[in-house]
Structure formats: structure tokens, C-alpha cells
N, C-alpha and C positions, 0 to 999 in steps of 0.2 A: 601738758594735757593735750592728746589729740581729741579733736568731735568728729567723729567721720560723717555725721550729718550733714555738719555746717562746712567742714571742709574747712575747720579752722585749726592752729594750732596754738597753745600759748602758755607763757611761761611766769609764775610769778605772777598772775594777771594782765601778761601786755601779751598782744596777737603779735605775735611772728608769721612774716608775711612769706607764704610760699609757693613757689607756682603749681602750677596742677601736676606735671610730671616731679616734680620736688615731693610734693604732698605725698602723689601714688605711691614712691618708690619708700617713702616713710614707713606709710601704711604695709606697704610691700613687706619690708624688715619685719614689722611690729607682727605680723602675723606672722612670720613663718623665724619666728627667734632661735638662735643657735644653729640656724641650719646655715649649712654653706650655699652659694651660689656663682655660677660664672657669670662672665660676662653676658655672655648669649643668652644664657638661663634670666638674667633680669632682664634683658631687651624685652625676649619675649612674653616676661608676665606687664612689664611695666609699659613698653612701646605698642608691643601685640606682633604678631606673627608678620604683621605685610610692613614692617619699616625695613627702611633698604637707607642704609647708613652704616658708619665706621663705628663698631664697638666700645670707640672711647670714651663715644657721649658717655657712655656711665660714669665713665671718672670725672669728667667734670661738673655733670650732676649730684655727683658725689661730694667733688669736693665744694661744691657750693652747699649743698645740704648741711654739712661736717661745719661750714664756717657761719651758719645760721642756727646752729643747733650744735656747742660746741661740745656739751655732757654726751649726746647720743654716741653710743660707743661699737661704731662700725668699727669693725677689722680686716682689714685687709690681709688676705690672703695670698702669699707671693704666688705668682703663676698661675692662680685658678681664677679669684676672684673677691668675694667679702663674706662679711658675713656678721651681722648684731651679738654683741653680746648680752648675756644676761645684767 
């Protein structure tokens, strides 16, 4: 269950503790489901336009996300990027 209120997430009733870019990039998927996205495409909804950094943050925000939330069922897309499934 996410609360995008409280900015909490939780499972079974215990809060899974996430950080603010963990949370966004959640919230990110949950809205835009089944759709694909690059890497650059999530920078920019989840970082914003003005970060100036290496691309791979997302993977490792990723896979921190993936290993705090092992059901959520990102996929990874060879060569472009990811993408939620249903």
C-alpha cells in the first residue's frame, strides 16, 4: 500500500522505509504502468531537468527499490530502460 500523503509505503502492515527519490521513482512507475521509459526519461521526471549526473543512478536506485520491495515487478528492458508491469 502506497499513501502518497504521508509518503509512506507498507506491506502486511509494517512501513517499508524509503527514501524520498526511492519513494518518487515508485510513485513514478505506479502512475505511468505498462508504459516504457529510458533512462534519461526517468532522470528527468524523477531527478528534474537541472541534475547533471551519470545515468546509472537509476539502476542503482533501482535496484535498491527491487530489493526493498521484492513483489514490485519492474522490468527491465534490454537497451532502453524499464518499465512496471501490470
Amino acid at each position: 500500500m502506497v499513501d502518497e500523503n504521508t509518503r509512506e509505503v507498507s506491506k502486511d502492515g509494517m512501513i517499508i522505509e524509503l527514501t524520498s527519490k526511492e519513494f518518487d521513482m515508485l510513485v513514478f512507475f505506479m502512475d505511468y504502468r505498462s508504459q516504457a521509459f529510458s533512462r534519461e526519461q526517468i532522470l528527468e521526471r524523477v531527478w528534474g531537468e537541472d541534475y547533471f549526473g551519470n545515468d546509472r543512478v537509476v539502476d542503482d536506485l533501482l535496484r535498491r527499490l527491487r530489493k526493498k520491495l521484492p513483489d514490485l515487478n519492474i522490468e527491465t528492458i534490454y537497451g532502453y530502460g524499464y518499465r512496471l508491469s501490470r
